[in-house]
C-alpha atoms as a printed R data frame, in Angstrom:
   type eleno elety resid chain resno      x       y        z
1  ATOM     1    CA   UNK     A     1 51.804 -67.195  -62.770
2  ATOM     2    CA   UNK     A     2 52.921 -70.110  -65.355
3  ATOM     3    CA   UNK     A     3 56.327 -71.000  -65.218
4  ATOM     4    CA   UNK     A     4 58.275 -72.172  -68.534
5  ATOM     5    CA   UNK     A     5 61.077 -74.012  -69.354
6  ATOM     6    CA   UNK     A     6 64.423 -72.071  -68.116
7  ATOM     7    CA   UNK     A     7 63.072 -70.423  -65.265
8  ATOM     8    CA   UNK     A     8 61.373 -67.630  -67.790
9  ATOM     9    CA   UNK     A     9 57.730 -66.575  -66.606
10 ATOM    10    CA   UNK     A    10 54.689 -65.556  -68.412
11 ATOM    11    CA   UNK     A    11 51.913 -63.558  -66.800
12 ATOM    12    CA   UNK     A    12 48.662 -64.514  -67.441
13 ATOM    13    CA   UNK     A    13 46.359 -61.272  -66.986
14 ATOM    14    CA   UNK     A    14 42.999 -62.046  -66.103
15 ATOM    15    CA   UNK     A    15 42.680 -65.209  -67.671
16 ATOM    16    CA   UNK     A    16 43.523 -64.123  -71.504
17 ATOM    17    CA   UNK     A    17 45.596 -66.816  -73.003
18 ATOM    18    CA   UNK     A    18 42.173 -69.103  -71.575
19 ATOM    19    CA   UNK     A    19 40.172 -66.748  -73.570
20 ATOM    20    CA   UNK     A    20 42.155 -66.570  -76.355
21 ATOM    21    CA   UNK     A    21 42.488 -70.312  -76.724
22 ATOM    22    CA   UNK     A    22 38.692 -70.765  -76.403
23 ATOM    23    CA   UNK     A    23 38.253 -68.358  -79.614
24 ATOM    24    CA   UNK     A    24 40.581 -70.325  -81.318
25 ATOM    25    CA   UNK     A    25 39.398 -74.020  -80.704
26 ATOM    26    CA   UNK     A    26 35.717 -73.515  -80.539
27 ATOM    27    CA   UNK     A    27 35.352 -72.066  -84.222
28 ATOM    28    CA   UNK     A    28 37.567 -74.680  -85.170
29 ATOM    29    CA   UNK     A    29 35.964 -77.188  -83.787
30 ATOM    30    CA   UNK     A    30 32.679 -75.866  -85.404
31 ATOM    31    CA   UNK     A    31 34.636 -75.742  -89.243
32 ATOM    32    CA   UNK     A    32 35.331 -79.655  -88.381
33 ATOM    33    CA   UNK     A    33 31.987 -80.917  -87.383
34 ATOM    34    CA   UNK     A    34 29.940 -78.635  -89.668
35 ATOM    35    CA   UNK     A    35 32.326 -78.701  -92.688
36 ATOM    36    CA   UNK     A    36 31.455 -76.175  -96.081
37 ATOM    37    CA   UNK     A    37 28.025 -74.957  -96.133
38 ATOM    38    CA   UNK     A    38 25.832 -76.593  -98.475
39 ATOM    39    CA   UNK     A    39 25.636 -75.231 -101.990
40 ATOM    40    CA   UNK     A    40 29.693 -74.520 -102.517
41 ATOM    41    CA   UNK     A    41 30.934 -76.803 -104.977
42 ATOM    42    CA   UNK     A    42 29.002 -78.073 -108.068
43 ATOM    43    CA   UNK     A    43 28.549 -81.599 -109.101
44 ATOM    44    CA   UNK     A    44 32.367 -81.772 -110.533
45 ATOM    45    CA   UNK     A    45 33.397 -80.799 -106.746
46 ATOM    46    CA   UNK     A    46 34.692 -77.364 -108.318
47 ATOM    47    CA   UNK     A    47 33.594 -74.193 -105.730
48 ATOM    48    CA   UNK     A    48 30.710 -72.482 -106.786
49 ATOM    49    CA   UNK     A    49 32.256 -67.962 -106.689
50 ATOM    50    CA   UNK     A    50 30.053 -66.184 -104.100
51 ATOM    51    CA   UNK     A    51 28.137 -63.441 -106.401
52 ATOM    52    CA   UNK     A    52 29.418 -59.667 -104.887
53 ATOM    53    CA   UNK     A    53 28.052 -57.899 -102.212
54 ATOM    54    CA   UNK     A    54 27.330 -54.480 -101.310
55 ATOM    55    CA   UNK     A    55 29.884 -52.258 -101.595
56 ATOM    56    CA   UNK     A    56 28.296 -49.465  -98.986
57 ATOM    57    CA   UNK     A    57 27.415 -52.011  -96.749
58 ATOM    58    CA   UNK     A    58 31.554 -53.091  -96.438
59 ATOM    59    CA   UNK     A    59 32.714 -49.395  -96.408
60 ATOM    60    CA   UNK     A    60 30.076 -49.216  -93.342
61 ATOM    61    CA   UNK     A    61 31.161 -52.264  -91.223
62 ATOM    62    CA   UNK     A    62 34.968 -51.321  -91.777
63 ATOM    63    CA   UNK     A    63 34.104 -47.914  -90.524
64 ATOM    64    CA   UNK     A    64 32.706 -49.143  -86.890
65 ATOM    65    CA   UNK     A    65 35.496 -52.005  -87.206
66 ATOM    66    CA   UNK     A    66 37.986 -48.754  -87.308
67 ATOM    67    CA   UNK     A    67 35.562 -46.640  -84.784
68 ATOM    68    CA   UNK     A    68 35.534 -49.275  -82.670
């Protein structure tokens, strides 16, 4: 059990505000040593718009998103 200022407790179940922390600081982490992928801005440093994508292909990954 953590104990916070006042006397007020929080109740760490199995270890989820560890694994919730990890998903937070690892991707950031990644963003800062990676930085944006190659090929996003042009030579006047404007960003290069991302051509669409398939429209069945979203509806499908939002449905097992949802099913899940």
């Amino acid at each position: 059990m953590i104990k916070l200022g006042g006397g007020y407790g929080a109740l760490d179940f199995a270890g989820s505000g560890v694994v919730h922390a990890i998903g937070r600081y690892v991707p950031l982490a990644a963003c800062l040593l990676f930085g944006p992928r190659i090929g996003k801005y042009d030579n006047q440093g404007r960003p290069i718009p991302i051509p669409g994508h398939s429209i069945s292909l979203a509806v499908l990954g939002a449905f097992i998103l949802w099913f899940g």
